[in-house]
C-alpha positions in Angstrom: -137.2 -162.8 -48.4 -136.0 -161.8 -45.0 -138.9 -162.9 -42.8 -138.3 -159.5 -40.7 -135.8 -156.9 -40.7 -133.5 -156.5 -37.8 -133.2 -152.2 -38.0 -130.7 -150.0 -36.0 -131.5 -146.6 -35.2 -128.7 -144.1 -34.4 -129.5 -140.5 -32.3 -127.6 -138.3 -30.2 -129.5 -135.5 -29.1 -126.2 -133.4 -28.8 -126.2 -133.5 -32.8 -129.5 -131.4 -33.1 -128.4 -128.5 -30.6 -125.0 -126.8 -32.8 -126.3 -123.7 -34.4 -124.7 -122.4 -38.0 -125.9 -118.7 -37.4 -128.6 -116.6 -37.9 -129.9 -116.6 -41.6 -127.9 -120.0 -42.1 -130.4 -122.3 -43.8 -128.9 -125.3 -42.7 -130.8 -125.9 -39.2 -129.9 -129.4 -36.9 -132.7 -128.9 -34.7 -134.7 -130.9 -37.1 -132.8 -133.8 -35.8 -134.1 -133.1 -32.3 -137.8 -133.0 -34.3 -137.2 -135.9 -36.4 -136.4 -137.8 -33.4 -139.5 -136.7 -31.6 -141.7 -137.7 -33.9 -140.2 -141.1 -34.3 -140.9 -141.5 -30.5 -144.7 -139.9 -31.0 -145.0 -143.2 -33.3 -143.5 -145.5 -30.8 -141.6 -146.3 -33.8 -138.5 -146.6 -31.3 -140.0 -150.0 -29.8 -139.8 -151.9 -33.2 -135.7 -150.6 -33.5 -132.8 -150.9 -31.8 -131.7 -147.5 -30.6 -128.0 -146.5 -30.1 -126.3 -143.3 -29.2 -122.9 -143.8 -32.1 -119.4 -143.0 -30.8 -117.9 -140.0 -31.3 -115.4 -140.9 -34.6 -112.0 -140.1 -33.6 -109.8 -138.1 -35.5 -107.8 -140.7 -36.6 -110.8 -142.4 -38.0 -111.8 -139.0 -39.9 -108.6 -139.6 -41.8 -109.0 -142.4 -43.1 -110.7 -140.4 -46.3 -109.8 -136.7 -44.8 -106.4 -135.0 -45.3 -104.6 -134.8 -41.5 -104.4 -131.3 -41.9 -107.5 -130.6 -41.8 -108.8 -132.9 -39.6 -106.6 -131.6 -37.1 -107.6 -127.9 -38.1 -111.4 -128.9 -37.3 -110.9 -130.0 -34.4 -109.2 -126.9 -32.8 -110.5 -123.6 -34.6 -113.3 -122.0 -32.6 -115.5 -118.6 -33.0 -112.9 -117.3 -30.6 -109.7 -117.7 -32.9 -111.0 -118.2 -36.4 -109.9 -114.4 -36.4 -106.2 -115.6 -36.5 -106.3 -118.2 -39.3 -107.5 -116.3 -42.5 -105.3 -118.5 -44.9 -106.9 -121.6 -42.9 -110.2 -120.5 -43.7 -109.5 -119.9 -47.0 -107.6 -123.0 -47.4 -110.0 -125.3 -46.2 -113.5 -123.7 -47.2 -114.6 -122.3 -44.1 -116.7 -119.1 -44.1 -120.3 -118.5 -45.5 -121.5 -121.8 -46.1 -119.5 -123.6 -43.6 -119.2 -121.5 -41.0 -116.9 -121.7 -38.2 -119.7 -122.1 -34.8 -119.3 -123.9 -31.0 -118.8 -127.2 -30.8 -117.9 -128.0 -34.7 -116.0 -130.7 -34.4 -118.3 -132.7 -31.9 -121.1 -132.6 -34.4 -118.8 -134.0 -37.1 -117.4 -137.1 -34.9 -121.1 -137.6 -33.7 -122.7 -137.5 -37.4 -119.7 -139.5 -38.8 -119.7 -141.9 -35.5 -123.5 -142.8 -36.2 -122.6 -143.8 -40.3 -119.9 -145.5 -38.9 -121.3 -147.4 -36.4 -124.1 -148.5 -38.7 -121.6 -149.4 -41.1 -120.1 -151.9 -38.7 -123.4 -152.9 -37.6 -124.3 -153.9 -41.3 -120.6 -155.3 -41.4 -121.2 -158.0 -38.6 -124.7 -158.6 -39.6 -126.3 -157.7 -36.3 -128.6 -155.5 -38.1 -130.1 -156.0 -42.0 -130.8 -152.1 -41.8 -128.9 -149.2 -40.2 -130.9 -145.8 -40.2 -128.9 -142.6 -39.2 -130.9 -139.6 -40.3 -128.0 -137.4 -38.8 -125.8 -138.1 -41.3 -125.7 -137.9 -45.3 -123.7 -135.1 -45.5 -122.4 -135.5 -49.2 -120.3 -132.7 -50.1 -117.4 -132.8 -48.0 -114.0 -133.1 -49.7 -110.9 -134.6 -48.8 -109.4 -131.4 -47.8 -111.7 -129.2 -47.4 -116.0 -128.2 -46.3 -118.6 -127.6 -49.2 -122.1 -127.2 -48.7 -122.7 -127.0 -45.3 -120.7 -130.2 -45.1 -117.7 -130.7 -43.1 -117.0 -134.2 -42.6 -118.3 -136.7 -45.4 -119.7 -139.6 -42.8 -121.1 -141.2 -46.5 -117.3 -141.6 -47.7 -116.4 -142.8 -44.6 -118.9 -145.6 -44.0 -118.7 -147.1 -47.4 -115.0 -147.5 -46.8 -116.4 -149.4 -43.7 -118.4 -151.4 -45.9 -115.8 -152.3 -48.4 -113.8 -154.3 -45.5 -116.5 -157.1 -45.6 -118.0 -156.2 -49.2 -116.6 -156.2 -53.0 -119.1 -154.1 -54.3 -121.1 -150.9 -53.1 -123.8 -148.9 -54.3 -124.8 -145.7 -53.5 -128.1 -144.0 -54.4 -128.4 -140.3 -53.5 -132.2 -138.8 -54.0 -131.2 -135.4 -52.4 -131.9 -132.4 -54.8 -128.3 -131.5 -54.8 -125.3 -133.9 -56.8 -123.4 -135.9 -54.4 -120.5 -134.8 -55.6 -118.4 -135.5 -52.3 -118.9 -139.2 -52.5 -118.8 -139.4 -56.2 -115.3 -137.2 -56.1 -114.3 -140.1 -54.1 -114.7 -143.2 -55.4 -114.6 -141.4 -59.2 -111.5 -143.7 -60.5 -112.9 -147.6 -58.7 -115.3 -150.0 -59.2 -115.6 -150.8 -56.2 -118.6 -148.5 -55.7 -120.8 -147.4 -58.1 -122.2 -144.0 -57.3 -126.2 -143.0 -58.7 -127.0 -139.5 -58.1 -130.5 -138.1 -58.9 -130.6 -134.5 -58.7 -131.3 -130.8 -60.2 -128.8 -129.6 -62.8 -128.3 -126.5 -64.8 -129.1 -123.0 -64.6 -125.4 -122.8 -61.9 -127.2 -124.7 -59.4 -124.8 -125.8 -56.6 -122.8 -127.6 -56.7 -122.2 -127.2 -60.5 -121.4 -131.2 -61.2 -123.3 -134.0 -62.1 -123.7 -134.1 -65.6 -124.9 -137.2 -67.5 -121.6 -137.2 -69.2 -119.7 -137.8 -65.6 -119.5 -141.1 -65.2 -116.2 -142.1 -64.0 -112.4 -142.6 -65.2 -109.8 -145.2 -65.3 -111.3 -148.1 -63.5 -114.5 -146.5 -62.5 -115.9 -145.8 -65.8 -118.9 -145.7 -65.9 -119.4 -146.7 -62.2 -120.6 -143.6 -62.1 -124.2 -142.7 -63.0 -125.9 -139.2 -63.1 -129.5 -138.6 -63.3 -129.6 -134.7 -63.8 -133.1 -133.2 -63.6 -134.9 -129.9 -64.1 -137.1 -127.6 -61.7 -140.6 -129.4 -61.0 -140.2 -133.3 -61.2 -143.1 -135.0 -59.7 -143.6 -138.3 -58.0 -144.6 -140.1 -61.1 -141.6 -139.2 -63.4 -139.5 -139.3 -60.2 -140.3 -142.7 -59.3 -141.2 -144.1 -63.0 -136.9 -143.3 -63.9 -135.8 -144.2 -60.7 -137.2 -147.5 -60.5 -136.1 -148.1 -64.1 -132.4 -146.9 -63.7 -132.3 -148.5 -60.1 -133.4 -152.2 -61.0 -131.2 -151.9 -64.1 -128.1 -150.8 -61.8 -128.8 -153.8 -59.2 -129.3 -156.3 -62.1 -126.1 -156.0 -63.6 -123.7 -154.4 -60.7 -125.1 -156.8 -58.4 -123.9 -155.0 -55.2 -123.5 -156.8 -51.6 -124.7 -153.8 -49.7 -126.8 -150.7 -50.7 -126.1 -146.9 -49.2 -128.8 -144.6 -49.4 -128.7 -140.9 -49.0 -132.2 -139.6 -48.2 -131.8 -136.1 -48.5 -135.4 -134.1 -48.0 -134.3 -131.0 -49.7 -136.0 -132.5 -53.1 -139.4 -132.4 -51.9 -141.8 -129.7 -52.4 -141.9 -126.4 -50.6 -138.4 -127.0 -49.4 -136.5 -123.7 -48.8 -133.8 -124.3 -51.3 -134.8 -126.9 -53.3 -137.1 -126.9 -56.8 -138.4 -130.0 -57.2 -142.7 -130.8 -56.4 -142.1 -134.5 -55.2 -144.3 -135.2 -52.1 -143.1 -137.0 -49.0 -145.0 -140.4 -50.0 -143.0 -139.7 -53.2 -139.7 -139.4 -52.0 -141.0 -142.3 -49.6 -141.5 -145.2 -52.4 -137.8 -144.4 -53.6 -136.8 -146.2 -50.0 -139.7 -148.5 -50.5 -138.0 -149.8 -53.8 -134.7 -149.9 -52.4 -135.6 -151.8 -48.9 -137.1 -154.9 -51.8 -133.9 -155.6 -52.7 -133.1 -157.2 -49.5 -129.9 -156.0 -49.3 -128.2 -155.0 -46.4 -129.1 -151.1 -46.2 -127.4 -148.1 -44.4 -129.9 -145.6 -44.5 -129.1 -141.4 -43.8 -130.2 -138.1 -44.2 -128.8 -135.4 -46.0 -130.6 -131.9 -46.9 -133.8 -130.4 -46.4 -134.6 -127.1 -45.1 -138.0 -127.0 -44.4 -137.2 -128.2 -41.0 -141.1 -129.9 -40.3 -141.1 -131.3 -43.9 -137.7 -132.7 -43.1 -139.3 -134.5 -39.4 -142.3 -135.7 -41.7 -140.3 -137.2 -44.3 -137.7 -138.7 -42.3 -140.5 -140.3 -39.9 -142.3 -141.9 -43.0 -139.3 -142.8 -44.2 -138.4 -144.8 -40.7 -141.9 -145.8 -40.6 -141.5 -147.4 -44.7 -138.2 -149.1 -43.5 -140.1 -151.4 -40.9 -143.0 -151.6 -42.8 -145.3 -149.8 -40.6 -148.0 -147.8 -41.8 -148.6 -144.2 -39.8 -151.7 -142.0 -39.3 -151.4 -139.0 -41.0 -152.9 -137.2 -37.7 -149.4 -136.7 -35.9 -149.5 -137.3 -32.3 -148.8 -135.1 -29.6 -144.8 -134.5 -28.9 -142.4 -131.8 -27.9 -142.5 -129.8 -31.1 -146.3 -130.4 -32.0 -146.6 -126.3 -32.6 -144.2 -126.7 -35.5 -146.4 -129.1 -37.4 -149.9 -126.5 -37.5 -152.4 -125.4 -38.4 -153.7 -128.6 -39.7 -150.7 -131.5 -37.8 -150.8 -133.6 -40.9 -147.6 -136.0 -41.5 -147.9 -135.5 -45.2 -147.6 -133.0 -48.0 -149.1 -132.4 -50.8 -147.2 -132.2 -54.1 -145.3 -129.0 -55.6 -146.9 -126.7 -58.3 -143.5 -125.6 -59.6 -143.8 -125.8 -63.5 -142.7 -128.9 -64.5 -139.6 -128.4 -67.1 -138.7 -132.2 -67.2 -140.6 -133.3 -70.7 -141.0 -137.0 -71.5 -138.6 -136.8 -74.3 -135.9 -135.5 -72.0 -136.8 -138.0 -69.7 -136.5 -140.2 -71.9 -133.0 -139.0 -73.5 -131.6 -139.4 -70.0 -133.1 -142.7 -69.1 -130.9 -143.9 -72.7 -128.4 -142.1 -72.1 -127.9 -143.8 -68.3 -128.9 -147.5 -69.7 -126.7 -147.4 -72.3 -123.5 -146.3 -70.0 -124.6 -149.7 -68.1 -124.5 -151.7 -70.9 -121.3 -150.8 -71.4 -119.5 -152.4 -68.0 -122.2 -155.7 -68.1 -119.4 -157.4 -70.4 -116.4 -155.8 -69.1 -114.1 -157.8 -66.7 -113.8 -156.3 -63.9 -117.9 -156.7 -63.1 -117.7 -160.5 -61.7 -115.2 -159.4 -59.3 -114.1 -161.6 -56.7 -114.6 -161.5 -53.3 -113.0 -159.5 -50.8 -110.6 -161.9 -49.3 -109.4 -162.8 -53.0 -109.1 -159.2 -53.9 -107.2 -158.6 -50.5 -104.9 -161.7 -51.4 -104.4 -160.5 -55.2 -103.3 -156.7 -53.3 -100.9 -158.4 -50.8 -99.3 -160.6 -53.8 -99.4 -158.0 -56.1 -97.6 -155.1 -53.9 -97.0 -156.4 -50.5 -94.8 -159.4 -51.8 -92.2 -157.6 -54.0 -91.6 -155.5 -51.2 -90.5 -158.0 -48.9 -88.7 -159.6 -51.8 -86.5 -156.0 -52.5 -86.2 -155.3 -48.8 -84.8 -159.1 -48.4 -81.9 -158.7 -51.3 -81.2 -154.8 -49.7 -80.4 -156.2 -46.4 -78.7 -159.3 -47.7 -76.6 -157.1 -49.6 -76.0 -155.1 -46.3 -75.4 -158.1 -44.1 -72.6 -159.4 -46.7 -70.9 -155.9 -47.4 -71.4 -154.0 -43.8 -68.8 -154.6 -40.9 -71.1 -156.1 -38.3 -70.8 -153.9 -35.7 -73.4 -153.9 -32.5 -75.1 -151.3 -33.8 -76.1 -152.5 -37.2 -76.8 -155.8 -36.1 -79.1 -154.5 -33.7 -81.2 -152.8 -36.6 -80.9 -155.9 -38.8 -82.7 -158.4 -36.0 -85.5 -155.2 -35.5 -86.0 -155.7 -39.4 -85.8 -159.1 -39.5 -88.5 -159.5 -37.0 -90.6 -156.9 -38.7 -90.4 -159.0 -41.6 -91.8 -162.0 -39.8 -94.5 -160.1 -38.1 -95.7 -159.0 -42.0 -94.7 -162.5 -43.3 -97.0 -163.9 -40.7 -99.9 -161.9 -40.9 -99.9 -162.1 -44.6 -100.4 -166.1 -43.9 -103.0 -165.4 -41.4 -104.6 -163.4 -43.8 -104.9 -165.2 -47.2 -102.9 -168.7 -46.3 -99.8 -170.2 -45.5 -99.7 -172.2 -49.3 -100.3 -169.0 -51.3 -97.2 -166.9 -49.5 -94.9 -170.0 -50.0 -96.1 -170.9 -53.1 -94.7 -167.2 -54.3 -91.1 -167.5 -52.6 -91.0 -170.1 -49.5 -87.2 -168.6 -49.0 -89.1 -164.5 -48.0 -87.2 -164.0 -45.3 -83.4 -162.6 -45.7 -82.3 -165.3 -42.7 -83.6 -168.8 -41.6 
């Protein structure tokens, strides 16, 4: 047991002041409300607070296509007009509308997951909160669901610098599909998703049947629920499925999406969980002791998204809150009665104990089937980074070295060429040399001390 946690908080108030459109469900001001209520709690003086960099473009590629980074970052209102294949191309319209200052809210959501990311990375935190982000949809190449940049994607590939294994829990009411897509075909992360299905509820995946290909089968783990869950079926599977996952996947860090959009009352959602519900999910999660990154995601009932999100901040540094909120800057949106929690749903509960239980099987037994498998004792990540760099780096060097010592033998040596052969030798050293830095002198030699193509 960690004798106390050491959290990060990440906010920029820039984040919560964008506006999708009129009629656009997805609101960021409840950012600027989340935030506030935080502060009503003085929840800020037990954290660390940090305004996150804004991700550069560069950094957006490392899971987004170029192209469409680049195409975020200079279509505006003003031109969209003029690139109609673009907007097709890339998803841009309805959903994920085209409004000021786009591409700053992506690099400041995706700069907060990031920075937490690194945070967690150089354990100067044990856990890394950034409500702003959790935006789960987002392809490689294109928006989906109000989501343009997928901050999730690009912190866990943070996290697998310093970690073998990843897990990501998602409790939003919609399938994290984005994050899933991505790591669909690796073990590396094992992706849990608890959400609605059927009945052509967006985004259309996450049936129990998905669960990964090649080598991430079954790595990934669908929980697909009807309209009405409550807290005690909610929490009775997750905490099943979710101790069964840590037990035998044994993850070195923990990602979890918090999306508020599955509790009751919320504008698009259809589930009746209450906030304490949703609540003991990140209760159960934070006893792991793992290091956690911790974001938002949906939730459109913009003050049941504030509430949730506080509690939630409030859970993960184990302080109990009064359920009388205190007086902050957007007090009026909490009337008539300025309660912090919500009662349960009274949707009809469609989610029957025996398909419960058929689901709970179903998702154990797809478990059972990697505990045995090879792959789940996987090494570390400096021996997997060593078995890469022997395994594709190495014959590399070794065909470059015969090519140019096939060259050197058969080309006249003019100035020219042998100008281009010392560049490539030296590249070679430089590779050769980090390599050694990297996973040892004995292990490079020990595959070919005679690498480089002259002594």
């Amino acid at each position: 047991m960690r004798s106390k946690d050491k959290i990060a908080y990440f906010y920029d108030g820039d984040v919560g002041s964008v506006y999708f459109g009129p009629n656009h469900p997805m609101k960021p001001h409840r950012l600027c409300m989340t935030h506030h209520l935080v502060l009503s709690y003085d929840l800020h003086k037990k954290m660390e607070i940090y305004r996150p960099h804004k991700a550069y473009p560069v950094e957006l590629a490392q899971f987004h296509s170029a192209d469409y980074v680049e195409f975020l970052h200079r279509i505006t209102p003003d031109t969209q007009h003029l690139f109609s294949n673009e907007l097709a191309r890339y998803n841009l319209g309805e959903d994920c509308p085209v409004f000021d200052n786009l591409f700053e809210f992506c690099q400041i959501y995706a700069g907060g997951t990031i920075d937490a990311a690194r945070r967690l990375n150089n354990k100067l935190c044990d856990i890394a909160i950034n409500w702003a982000g959790g935006l789960h949809h987002a392809k490689k190449c294109e928006a989906s669901g109000f989501c343009y940049i997928n901050d999730l994607v690009l912190g866990i590939l943070e996290l697998l610098k310093h970690h073998a294994r990843v897990l990501y829990i998602d409790i939003d009411v919609h399938h994290g599909d984005g994050v899933e897509e991505a790591f669909y075909f690796t073990d590396r992360v094992m992706t849990v998703s608890f959400h609605k299905f059927g009945d052509m509820f967006f985004p259309g995946t996450g049936d129990v049947k998905e669960v990964g290909e090649r080598e991430g089968k079954f790595y990934a783990i669908n929980v697909p629920l009807k309209d009405g869950i409550d807290d005690t079926s909610f929490n009775r599977l997750f905490k099943t499925i979710i101790s069964k996952v840590v037990e035998t996947y044994l993850p070195g860090v923990i990602v979890l999406q918090c999306g508020a959009d599955s509790l009751a009352g919320d504008r698009l959602g259809c589930f009746n969980l209450s906030i304490d519900g949703h609540a003991d999910c990140v209760r159960f999660v934070k006893k792991f002791n793992l290091p956690l990154l911790v974001t938002g995601g949906g939730g459109y009932t913009k003050e049941n998204v504030a509430r949730c999100w506080t509690v939630e901040t409030g859970v993960l540094l184990d302080s109990e809150l009064p359920n009388e909120i205190p007086e902050n800057e957007y007090i009026k949106y909490f009337s008539p009665d300025f309660s912090l929690r919500i009662p349960n749903g009274h949707i009809e509960n469609l989610n029957s104990k025996s398909y419960i239980s058929t689901i709970k099987t179903q998702v154990l037994e797809n478990l059972r089937c990697i505990q045995h498998a090879p792959n789940v004792q996987m090494q570390e990540v400096s021996n997997v980074l060593s078995r890469f760099h022997l395994t594709f780096i190495f014959p590399i060097l070794m065909k470059m070295r015969r090519t140019l010592m096939n060259a050197w033998i058969s080309t006249p040596k003019t100035s020219t060429f042998s100008v281009m052969m010392n560049i490539t030798k030296e590249t070679m050293i430089m590779i050769t040399t980090w390599m050694m830095c990297k996973i040892g002198m004995n292990t490079v030699y020990s595959f070919g001390h005679n690498l480089l193509p002259f002594q």
